[in-house]
C-alpha distance (Angstrom), angle and dihedral (degrees) to the residues before:
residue distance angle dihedral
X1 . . .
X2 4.00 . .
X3 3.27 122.5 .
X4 3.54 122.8 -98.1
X5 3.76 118.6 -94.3
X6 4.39 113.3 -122.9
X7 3.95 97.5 -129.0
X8 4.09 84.3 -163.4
X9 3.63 83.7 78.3
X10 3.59 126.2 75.3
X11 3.95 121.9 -135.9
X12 3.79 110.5 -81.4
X13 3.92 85.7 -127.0
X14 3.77 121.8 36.5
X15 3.47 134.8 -159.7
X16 3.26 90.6 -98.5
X17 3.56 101.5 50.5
X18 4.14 90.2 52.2
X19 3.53 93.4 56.8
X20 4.14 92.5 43.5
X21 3.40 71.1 62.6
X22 3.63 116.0 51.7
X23 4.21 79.1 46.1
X24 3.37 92.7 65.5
X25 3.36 102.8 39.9
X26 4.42 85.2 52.1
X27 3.59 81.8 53.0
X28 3.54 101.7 46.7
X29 3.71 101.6 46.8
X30 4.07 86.3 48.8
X31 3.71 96.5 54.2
X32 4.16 85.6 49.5
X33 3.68 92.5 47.4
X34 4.14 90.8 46.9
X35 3.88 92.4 44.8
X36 4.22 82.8 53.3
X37 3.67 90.5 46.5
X38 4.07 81.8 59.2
X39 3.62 104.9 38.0
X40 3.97 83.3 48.9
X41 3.98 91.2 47.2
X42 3.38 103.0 36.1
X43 4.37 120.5 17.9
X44 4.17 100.0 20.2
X45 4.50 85.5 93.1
X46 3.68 100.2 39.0
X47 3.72 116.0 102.4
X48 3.54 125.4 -176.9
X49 4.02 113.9 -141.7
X50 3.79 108.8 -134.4
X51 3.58 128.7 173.9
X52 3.89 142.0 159.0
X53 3.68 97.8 -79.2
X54 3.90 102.6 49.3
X55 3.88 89.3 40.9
X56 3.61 92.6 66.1
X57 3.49 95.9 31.3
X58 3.93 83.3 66.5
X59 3.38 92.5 51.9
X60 3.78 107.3 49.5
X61 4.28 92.0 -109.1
X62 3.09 136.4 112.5
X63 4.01 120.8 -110.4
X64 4.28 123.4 -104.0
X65 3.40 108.3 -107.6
X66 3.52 118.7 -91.4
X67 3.79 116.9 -99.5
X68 3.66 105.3 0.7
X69 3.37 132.7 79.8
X70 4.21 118.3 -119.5
């Protein structure tokens, strides 16, 4: 037999709260599909050249030699 349920307390999760809810999760899953929409459109072809030299530039090193192993 379940047990029977207190009606002095209110349901953990209200009507309310479920369809806070299903609002965010409309929202969220737009703002993902829009920010694929612009990676897609917009960053998906752009390639960034990077090789020894710059690398270590950025850094504040010096590069490895090239060909040899340290």
């Amino acid at each position: 037999m379940a047990p029977a349920r207190n009606q002095d307390r209110p349901d953990p999760v209200s009507p309310n709260d479920r369809r806070l809810v299903r609002h965010l999760l409309i929202v969220v899953t737009i703002k993902v599909a829009v920010l694929g929409v612009l990676w897609w459109a917009f960053v998906r072809d752009v390639r960034v050249p990077v090789d020894a030299e710059r690398a270590a530039d950025r850094l504040g090193v010096t590069p490895p030699a090239q060909g040899g192993h340290p």
